[in-house]
C-alpha positions as protocol buffer text, in pm:
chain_id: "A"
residue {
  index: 1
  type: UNK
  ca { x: 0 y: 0 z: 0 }
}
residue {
  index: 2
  type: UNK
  ca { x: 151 y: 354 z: -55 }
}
residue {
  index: 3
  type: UNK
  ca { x: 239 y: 617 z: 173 }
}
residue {
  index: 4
  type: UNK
  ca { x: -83 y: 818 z: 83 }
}
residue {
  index: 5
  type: UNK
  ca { x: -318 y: 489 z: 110 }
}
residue {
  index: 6
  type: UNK
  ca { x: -150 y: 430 z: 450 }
}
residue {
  index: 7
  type: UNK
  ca { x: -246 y: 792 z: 527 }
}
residue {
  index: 8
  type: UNK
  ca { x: -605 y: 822 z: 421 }
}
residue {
  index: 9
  type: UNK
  ca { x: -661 y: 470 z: 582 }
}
residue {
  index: 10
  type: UNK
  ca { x: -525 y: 591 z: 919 }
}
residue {
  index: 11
  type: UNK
  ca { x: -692 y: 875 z: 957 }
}
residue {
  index: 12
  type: UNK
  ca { x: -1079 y: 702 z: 862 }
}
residue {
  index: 13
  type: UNK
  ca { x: -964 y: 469 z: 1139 }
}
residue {
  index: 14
  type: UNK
  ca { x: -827 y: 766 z: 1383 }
}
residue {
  index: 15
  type: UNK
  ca { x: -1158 y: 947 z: 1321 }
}
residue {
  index: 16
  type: UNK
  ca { x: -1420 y: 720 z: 1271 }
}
residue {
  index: 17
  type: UNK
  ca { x: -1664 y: 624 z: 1556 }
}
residue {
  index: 18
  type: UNK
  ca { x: -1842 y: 276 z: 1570 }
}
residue {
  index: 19
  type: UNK
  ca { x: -1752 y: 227 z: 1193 }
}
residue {
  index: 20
  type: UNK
  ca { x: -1897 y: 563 z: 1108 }
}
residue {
  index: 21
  type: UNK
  ca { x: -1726 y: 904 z: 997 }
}
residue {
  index: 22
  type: UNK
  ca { x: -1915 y: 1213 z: 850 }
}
residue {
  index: 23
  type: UNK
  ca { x: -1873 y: 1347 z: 516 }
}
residue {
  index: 24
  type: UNK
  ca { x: -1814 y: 1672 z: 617 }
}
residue {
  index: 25
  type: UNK
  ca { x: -1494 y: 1460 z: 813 }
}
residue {
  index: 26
  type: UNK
  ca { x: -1447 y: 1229 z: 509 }
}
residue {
  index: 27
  type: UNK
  ca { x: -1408 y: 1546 z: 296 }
}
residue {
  index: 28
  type: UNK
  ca { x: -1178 y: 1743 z: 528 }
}
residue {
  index: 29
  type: UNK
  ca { x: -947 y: 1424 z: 535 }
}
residue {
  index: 30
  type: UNK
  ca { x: -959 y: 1450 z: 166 }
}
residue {
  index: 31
  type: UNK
  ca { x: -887 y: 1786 z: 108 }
}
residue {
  index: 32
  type: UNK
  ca { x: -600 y: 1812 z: 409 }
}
residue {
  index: 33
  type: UNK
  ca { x: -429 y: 1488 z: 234 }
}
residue {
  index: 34
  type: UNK
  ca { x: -456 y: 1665 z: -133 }
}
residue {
  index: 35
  type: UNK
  ca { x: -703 y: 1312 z: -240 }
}
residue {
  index: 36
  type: UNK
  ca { x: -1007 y: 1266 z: -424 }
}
residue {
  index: 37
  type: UNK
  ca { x: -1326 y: 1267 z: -206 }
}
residue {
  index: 38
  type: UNK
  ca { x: -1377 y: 879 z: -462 }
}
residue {
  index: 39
  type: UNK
  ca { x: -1010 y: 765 z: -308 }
}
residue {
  index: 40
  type: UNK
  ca { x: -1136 y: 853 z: 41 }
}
residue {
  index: 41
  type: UNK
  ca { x: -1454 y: 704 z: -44 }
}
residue {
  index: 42
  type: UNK
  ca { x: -1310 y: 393 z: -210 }
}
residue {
  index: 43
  type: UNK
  ca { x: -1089 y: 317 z: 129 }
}
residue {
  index: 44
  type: UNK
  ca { x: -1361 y: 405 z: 368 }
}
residue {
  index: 45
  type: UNK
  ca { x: -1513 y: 115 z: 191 }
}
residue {
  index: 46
  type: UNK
  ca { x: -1273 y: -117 z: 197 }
}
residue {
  index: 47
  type: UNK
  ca { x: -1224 y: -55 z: 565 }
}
residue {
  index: 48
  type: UNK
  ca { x: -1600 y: -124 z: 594 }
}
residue {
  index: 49
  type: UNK
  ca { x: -1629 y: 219 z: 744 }
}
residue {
  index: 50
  type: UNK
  ca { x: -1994 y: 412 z: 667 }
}
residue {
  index: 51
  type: UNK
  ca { x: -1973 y: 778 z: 560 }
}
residue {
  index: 52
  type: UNK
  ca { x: -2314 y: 932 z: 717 }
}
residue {
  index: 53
  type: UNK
  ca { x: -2481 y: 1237 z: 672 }
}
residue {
  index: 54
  type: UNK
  ca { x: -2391 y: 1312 z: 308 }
}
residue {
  index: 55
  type: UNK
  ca { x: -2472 y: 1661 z: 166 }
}
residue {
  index: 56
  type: UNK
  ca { x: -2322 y: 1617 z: -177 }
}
residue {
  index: 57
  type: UNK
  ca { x: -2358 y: 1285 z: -288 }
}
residue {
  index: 58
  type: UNK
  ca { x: -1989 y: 1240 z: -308 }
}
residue {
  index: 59
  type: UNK
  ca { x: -1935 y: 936 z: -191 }
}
């Protein structure tokens, strides 16, 4: 996995509660790591980690 995979995956875990993280929190970890919202999206999936409260249908 690279660096920035390692990164994005860290921080969904650091910040997630009870598998869950917001979107407005999804998309700050995206923007502060330079990612796509999809990329954050992608791994928050992988990790089996649910984005709630959507407000743009990003992920």
């Amino acid at each position: 996995m690279t660096d920035r995979k390692e990164q994005i995956q860290s921080s969904l875990q650091t910040h997630s509660v009870d598998g869950r993280i917001s979107c407005a929190l999804a998309r700050k970890i995206a923007r502060d790591l330079s990612v796509p919202y999809k990329e954050v999206g992608e791994i928050a999936n992988r990790l089996g980690i649910k984005i709630t409260d959507c407000e743009l249908g990003c992920f």
